[in-house]
N, C-alpha and C positions, 0 to 999 in steps of 0.2 A: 344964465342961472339966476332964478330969483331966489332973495335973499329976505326972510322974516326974521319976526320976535314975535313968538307967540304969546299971544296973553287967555286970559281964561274962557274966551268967548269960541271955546273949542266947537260949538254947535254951526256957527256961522263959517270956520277956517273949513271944515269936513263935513259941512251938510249935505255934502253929493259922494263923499266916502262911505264904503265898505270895509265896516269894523274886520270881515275877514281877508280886507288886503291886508291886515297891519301886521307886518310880522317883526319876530325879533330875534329873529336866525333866519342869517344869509343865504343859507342853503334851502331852506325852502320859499326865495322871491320866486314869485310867477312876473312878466308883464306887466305893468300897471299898477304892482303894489306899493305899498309905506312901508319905509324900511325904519323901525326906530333904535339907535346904538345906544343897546343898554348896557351899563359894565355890571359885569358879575365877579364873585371872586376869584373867580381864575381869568377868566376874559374879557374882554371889552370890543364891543359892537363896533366903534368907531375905526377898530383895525378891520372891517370888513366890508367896508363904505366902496370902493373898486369892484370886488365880487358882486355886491348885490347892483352897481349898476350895468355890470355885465350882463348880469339875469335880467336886466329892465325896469327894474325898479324908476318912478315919476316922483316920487315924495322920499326926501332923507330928514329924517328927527331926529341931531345931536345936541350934545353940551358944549360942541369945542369948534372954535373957530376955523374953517374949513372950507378952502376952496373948492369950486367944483366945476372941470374944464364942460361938460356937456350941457350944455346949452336946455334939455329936454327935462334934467333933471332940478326941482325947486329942492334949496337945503334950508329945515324951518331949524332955528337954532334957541336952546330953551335949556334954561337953571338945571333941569333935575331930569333927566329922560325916564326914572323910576317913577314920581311922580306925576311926570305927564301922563305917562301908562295910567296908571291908576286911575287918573279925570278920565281918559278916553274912555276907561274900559267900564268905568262908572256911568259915560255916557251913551254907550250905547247894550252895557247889560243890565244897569240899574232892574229894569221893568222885570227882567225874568230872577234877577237874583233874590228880588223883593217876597218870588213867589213858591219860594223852595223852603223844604222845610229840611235843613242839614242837620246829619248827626255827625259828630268829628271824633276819630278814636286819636288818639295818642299814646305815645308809652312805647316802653324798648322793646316788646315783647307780645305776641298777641295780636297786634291790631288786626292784621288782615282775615285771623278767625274770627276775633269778634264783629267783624263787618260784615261776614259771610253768615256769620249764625243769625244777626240783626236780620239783614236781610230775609233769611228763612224762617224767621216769625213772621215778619211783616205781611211775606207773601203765604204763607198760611192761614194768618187772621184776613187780610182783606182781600187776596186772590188777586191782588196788583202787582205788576213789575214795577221793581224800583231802580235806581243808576246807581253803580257801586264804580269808586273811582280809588285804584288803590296800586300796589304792590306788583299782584299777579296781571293785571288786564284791568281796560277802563269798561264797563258796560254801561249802555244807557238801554233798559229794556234788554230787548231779543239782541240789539248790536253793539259788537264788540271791537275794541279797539286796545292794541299791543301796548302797555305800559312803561314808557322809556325810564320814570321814576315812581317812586313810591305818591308822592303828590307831585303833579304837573305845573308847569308855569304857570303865574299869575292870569297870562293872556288865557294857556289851554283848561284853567278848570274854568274858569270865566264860559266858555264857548262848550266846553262840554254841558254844564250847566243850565246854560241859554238852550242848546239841544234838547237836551232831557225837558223842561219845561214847554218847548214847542210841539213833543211827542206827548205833552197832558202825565208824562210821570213827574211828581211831585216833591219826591222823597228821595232824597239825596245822602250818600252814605259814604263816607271820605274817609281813610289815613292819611292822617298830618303828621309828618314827619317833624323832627327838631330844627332839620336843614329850612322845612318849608315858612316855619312858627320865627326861625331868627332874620331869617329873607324877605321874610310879607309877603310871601306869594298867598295866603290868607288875610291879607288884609281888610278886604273889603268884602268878607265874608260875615254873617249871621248865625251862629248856630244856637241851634234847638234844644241839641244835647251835647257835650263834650263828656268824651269817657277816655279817664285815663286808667291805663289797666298796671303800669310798675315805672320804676324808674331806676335806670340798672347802668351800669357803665356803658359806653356806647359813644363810637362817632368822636373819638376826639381826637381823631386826627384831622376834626373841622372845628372841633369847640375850645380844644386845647385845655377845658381844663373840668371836672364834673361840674362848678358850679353853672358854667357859662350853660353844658346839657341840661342840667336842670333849669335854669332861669328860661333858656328859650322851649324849654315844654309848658312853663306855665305861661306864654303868651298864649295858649287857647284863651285861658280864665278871660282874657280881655277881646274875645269873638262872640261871645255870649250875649246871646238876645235879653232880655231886660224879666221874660218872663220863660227864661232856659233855666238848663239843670246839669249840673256838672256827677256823673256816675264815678266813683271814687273805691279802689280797694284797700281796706282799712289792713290788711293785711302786710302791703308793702312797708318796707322797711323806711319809707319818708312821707308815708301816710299822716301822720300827726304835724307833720311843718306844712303838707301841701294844705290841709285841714283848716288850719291859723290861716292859710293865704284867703280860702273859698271864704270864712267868716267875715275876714275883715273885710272884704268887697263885695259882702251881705248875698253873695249868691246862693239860689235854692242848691239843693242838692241829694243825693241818694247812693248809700254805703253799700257795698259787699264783703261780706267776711266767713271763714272758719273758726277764726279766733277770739275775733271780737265780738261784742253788741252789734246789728248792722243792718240795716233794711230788710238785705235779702243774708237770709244766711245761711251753710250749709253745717247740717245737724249731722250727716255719715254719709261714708259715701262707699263702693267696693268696687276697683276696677283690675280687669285683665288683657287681656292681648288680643282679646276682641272686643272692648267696650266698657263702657262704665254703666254703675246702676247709683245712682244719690238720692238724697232727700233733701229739698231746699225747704224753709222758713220762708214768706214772702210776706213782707208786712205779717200778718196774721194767719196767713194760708198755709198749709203745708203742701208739700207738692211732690211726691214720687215720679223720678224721671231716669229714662234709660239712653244712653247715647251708644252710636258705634266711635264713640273718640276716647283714648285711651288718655288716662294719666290726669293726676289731680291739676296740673298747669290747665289742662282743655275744661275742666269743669268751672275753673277763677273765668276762662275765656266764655263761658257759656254763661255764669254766672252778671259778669259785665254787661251781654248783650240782653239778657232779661231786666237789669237794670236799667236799660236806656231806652225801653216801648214798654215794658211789662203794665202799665197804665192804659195799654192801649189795646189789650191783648186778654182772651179767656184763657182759664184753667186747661183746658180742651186744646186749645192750637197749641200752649206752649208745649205741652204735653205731646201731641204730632212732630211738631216741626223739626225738636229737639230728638226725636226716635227718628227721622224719616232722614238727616242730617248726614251726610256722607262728609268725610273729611276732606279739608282743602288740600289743592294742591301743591306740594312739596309741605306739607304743615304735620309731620308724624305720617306719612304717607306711608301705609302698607300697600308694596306692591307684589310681594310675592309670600306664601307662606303653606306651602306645598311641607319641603322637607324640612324647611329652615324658611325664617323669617327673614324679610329685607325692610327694611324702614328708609325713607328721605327725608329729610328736614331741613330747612333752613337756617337752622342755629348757625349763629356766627360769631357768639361771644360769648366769652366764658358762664355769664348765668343761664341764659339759653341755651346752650350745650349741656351744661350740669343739669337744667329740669327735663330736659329729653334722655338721657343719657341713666338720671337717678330713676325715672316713671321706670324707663327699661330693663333696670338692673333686678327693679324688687319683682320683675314681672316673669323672667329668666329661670330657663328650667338646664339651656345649654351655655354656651361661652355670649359673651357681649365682642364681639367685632366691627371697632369704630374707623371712619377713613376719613379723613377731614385736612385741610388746609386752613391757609388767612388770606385773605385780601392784601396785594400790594398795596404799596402808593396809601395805607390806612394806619391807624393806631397800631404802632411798633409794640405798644407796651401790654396787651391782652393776649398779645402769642403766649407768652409762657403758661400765661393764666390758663390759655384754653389747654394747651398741653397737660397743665396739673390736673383739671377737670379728666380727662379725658383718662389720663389713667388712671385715676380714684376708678371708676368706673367699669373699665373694658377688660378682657383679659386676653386680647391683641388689638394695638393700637398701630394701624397707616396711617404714617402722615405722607400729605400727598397734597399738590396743586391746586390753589382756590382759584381765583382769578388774579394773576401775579401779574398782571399790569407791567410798571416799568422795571420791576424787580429783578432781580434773580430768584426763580424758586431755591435754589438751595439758603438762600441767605436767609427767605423765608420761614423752611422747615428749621434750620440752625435756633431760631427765635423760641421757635415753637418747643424745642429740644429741651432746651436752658430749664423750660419748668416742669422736666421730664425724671424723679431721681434713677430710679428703676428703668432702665433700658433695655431688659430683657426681654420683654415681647414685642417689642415695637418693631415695624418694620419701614422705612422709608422705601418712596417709591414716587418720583415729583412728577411721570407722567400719569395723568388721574387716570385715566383707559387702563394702563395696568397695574394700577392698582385697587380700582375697582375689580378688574380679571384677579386678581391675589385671592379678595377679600373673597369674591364667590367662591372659588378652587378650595380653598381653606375651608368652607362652611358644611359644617355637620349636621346632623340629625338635631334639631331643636336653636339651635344655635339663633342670634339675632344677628343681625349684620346690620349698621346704621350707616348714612352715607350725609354726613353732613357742611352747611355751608351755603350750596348751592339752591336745594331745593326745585322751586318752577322756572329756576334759569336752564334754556334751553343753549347757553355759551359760555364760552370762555373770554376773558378778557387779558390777553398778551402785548404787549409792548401799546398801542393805541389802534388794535384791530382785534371786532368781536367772531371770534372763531367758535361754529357750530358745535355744540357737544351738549348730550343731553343724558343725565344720571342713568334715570330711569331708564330710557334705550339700551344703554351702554349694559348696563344690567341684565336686563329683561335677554338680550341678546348672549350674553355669556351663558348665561342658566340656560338658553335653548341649545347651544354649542356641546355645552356641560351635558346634557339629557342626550343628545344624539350619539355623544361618543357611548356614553351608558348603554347605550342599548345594541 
């Protein structure tokens, strides 16, 4: 085994390396790759230094001093393996990262519409495909690729990025997560535009406490290119503290509002259970627009994304893009609305439950029928909150199985219960399959039926194994069951 100290002269150690041996999960070494053990908050690389030279792994990059009986295998050993990453990946994406032009959403709420309506301006005004790296799926152009997180590794947006610029797309359109903002897996990123759309409770059973969520959302503000522009909703309730932050570190910037003064603003707006019709305020312009996306939340979401190219863009395409715009998936998702409506959405916390749930209520001509769980293994203390939300609302509430991880679902639903006063319509039901079969057997002539949590996840997550199950399916199937016995 040969034995280094790396120093900074990374171009000469790896000038005959491929940036795409360099991995940093063990499970995908091939042959010949660099394996670098990087610790994260749950894990650490250096426990997996055996596996990966199983797989064949010729280069190991740790922090700790480390024997290594194979003979074939060199161990470079170096201060900071997060750090090294970063030089490498500086060194060999610099050239392409230089030449993207990224817009970054942010915020508890929204990102992944506002990224998708982005996107369908852009490619309206210029007839170009652009890479959308989020939530639902990574696309670069025409190809797509399965999204394990909301923002991907340090290494994989790095190499998606380098893709998408090698394919001549240019324009790069990312949700940043809080997870990804307080990790640095954006560190070595430039952006164009950052749009923050709310900032809402969320994720602290990783931040532990709201301030820590809010501080690691304003580390976009310090990704910003010198002559970017932070998109801002003056509407949210810590609008005016993030406002003092954008001032004092003199960035440009561009508001949205209903209530305020604000770039773009909306003057009225009317929506139903098929669509909205507003009028926006743009600088100076006034703009009548029609959408098929329901509820004043999708309008703040539409509203953001014209904020962050709307300089780049005519009267004419926003006015197309925005009519021509089908809803995302799992995002207020109507997928059935024959007898009775069915909705999906991905709400997972009590304020995002509450603005799908209130759009729903005012829009109701039969019962509101919610079915929803929580995430094991995540913030204990939003169960009850989603609970209260959920019956303010509904006039039958399932609760039912989210992704209960290492949990017990009943200890789950119990949580959820606590901010439940009224019990009399609720029904528990902890396998979702039948309780999704409840919610449809139940649904009457007009009725809404919402199914939230889940959204474009096509699984379940049980004990530390991801099990097949998909809402919409699961749905869509019951109503064809439900019609055959009819007839």
């Amino acid at each position: 085994m040969a034995y280094f100290k790396l120093d900074n002269n990374l171009k000469t150690l790896l000038k005959n390396k491929d940036i795409n041996k360099i991995k940093i999960s063990s499970k995908e070494i091939k042959k010949g790759d660099i394996f670098l053990c990087v610790k994260g908050t749950v894990d650490d690389g250096h426990n997996y230094i055996n596996e990966a030279i199983k797989r064949g792994v010729r280069v190991i990059i740790g922090e700790k001093n480390i024997k290594i009986k194979n003979k074939k295998v060199n161990y470079i050993k170096v201060k900071d393996t997060k750090k090294t990453l970063l030089n490498l990946i500086n060194f060999f994406y610099r050239k392409y990262i230089n030449k993207a032009e990224i817009i970054g959403i942010t915020g508890t709420k929204g990102k992944t519409t506002v990224s998708y309506v982005i996107d369908a301006l852009l490619r309206e005004q210029n007839k170009k495909l652009n890479t959308i790296i989020g939530t639902v799926k990574y696309v670069i152009g025409k190809k797509e690729y399965p999204a394990a997180t909301t923002t991907p590794s340090l290494l994989e947006i790095n190499r998606l990025i380098s893709e998408s610029i090698k394919n001549k797309i240019y324009t790069i359109i990312m949700e940043i997560s809080s997870h990804a903002l307080a990790q640095g897996r954006v560190a070595n990123l430039k952006l164009l535009r950052a749009v923050i759309t709310n900032i809402t409770r969320d994720h602290l059973d990783y931040h532990k406490t709201f301030n820590a969520y809010f501080a690691a959302k304003m580390k976009i503000l310090n990704i910003l290119k010198k002559d970017g522009r932070v998109i801002l909703n003056l509407d949210d309730k810590h609008a005016d503290k993030i406002l003092k932050i954008i001032k004092a570190k003199k960035l440009k910037y561009t508001t949205y509002s209903m209530k305020n003064k604000a770039d773009i603003k909306l003057l009225s707006y009317k929506t139903d259970i098929n669509g909205s019709k507003f009028i926006l305020k743009i600088k100076t312009k006034k703009i009548f627009l029609d959408t098929p996306l329901i509820g004043l939340h999708n309008i703040y979401n539409i509203m953001a994304a014209i904020g962050a190219v709307y300089d780049k863009l005519t009267v004419k395409s926003i006015k197309r893009a925005i009519k021509n715009f089908k809803t995302v998936r799992g995002r207020l998702e109507k997928i059935y609305d024959k007898k009775f409506f069915v909705f999906i959405d991905y709400a997972h916390t009590p304020d995002s439950m509450e603005k799908v749930l209130e759009t729903l209520y005012k829009l109701k001509k039969g019962r509101i029928i919610s079915v929803f769980g929580a995430g094991g293994n995540r913030d204990k203390g939003k169960r009850p909150l989603m609970g209260a939300v959920a019956s303010k609302y509904s006039d039958v509430v399932i609760i039912t199985s989210d992704n209960p991880r290492f949990e017990k679902p009943q200890a789950i639903i119990n949580d959820i219960l606590k901010g439940i006063k009224n019990k009399e319509n609720v029904i528990v039901k902890s396998d979702r399959k039948q309780a999704l079969k409840i919610a449809i057997l139940m649904a009457k002539k007009d009725d809404i039926v919402v199914i939230m949590g889940k959204g474009h996840e096509t699984y379940q997550i049980i004990g530390d194994k991801k099990i097949k199950f998909n809402d919409a399916e699961v749905v869509l199937n019951e109503i064809r069951k439900l019609k055959k016995d009819e007839s």
